[in-house]
C-alpha positions in Angstrom: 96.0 86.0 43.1 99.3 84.4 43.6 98.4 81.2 41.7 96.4 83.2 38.6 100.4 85.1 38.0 102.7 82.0 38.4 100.1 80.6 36.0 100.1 83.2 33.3 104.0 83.0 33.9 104.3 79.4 33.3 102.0 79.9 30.5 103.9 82.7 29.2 106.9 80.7 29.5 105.3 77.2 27.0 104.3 79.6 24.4 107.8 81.3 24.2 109.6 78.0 24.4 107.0 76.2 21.8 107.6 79.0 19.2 111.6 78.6 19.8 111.0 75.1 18.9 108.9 75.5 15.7 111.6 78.9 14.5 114.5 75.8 15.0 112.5 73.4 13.0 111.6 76.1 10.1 115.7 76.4 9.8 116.5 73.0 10.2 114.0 72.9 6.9 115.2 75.8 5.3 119.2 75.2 5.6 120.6 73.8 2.2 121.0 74.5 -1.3 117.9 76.7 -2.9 118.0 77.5 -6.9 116.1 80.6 -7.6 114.4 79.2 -10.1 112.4 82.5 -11.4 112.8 86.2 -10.8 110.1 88.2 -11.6 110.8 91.9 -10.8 108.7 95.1 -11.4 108.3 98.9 -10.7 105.1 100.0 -9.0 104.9 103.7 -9.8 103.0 106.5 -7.4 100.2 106.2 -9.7 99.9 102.3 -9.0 100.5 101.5 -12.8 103.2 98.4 -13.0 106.3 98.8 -15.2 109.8 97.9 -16.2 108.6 94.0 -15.5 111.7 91.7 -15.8 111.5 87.8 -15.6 114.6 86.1 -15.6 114.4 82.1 -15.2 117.4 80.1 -13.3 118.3 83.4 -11.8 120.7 82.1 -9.1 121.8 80.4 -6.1 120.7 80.8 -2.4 122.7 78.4 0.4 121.6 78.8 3.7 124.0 76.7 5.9 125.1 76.5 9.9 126.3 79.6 11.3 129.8 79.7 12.2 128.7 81.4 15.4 126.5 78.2 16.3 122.8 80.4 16.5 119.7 78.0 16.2 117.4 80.7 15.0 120.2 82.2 12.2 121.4 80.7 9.1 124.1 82.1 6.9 123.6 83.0 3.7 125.4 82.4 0.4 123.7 84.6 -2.5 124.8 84.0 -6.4 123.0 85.6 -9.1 123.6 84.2 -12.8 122.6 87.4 -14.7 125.4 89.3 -12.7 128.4 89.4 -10.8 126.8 89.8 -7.4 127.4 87.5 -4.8 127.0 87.7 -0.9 128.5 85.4 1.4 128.6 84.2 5.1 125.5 86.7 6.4 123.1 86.7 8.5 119.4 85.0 7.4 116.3 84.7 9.7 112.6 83.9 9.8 110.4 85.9 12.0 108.8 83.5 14.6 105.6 83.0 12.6 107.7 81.7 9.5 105.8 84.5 7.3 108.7 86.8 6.7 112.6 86.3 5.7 115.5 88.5 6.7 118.8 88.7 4.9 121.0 91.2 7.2 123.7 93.2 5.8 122.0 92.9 1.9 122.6 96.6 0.9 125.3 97.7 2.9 126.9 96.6 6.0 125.6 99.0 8.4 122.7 98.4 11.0 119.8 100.5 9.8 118.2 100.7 5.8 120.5 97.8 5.3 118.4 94.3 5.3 116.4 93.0 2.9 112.9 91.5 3.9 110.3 89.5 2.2 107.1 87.8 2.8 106.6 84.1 2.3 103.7 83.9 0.3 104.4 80.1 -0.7 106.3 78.0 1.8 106.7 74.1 1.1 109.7 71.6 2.0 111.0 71.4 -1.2 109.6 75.0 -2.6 109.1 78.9 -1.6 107.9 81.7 -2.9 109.1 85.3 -1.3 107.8 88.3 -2.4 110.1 91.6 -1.7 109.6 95.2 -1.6 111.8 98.4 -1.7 111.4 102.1 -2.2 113.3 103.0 -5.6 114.2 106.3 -7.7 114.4 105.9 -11.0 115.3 109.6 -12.9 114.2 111.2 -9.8 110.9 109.9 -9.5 110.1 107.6 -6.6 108.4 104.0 -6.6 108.5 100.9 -5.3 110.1 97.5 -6.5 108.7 94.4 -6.2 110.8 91.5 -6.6 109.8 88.0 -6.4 111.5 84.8 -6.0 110.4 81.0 -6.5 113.0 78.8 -5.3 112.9 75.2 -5.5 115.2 72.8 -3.4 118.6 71.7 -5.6 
C-alpha cells in the first residue's frame, strides 16, 4: 500500500515538473517581437447572425520580453495598435500549461476580476500564431459577443 502512494507521488511529482518544463520552453519561444499582422473582428449577435466585421491588416505590435520580476512561466507584455492610440506596457502574459490558451492580465482595467483578456491558440508555430478572442459586448443596449482574431507573424 505504502509503495502504490510513494509511487503515484513520485509520479505525480514527473508530470508536474515535465509540464513546468514544456510552459518554460513555450515562453522561451514565444518572448520577442510579434507584428499583428491581421485583425479580423466581428459581432456575434443573440441570434447567431455575424456583423460589424472589421479587418485591419498590419494592426500592431505585440513584445513579449523577460519579466522584471524574473518569473519563468510570465512574460511582459508591450501592446501597440497602429489604427489607435492604445498601448499597454510592462503586463503580465501567460500560456495555460497546455499552450492552448493566452492570458494578457490587467487588459481592461487594472483590477483582479473581469479585467484579463484570454484567447485560444488556434494556430501555433515558431515563427506564426493565430489567437482567437471572445468578449461579451453591448452595443445600443443590446448584448453580443465579439470575436476578435489575431495572426501574428515573428518580426
Amino acid at each position: 500500500m505504502k509503495s502504490s502512494i510513494m509511487a503515484s507521488f513520485v509520479l505525480l511529482l514527473v508530470v508536474l515538473l515535465t509540464s513546468c518544463d514544456e510552459q518554460k520552453r513555450y515562453v522561451n519561444r514565444m518572448e520577442g517581437s510579434w507584428n499583428i499582422a491581421r485583425q479580423e473582428t466581428s459581432v456575434i449577435n443573440n441570434d447567431g447572425t455575424v456583423s460589424d466585421v472589421e479587418i485591419i491588416t498590419d494592426a500592431g505590435t505585440l513584445l513579449l520580453t523577460e519579466p522584471s520580476g524574473g518569473s519563468n512561466l510570465f512574460l511582459d507584455y508591450t501592446l501597440s495598435l497602429n489604427f489607435s492610440t492604445f498601448t499597454l506596457s510592462g503586463l503580465p502574459f501567460k500560456t495555460d500549461e497546455f499552450n492552448k490558451r493566452v492570458f494578457f492580465y490587467n487588459f481592461f482595467c487594472p483590477d483582479v476580476f473581469g479585467c484579463d483578456w484570454v484567447g485560444t491558440i488556434e494556430e501555433d508555430q515558431p515563427g506564426k500564431q493565430v489567437w482567437v478572442f471572445f468578449r461579451r459586448t453591448t452595443t445600443n443596449g443590446v448584448q453580443a459577443h465579439r470575436k476578435t482574431v489575431w495572426t501574428l507573424e515573428r518580426e
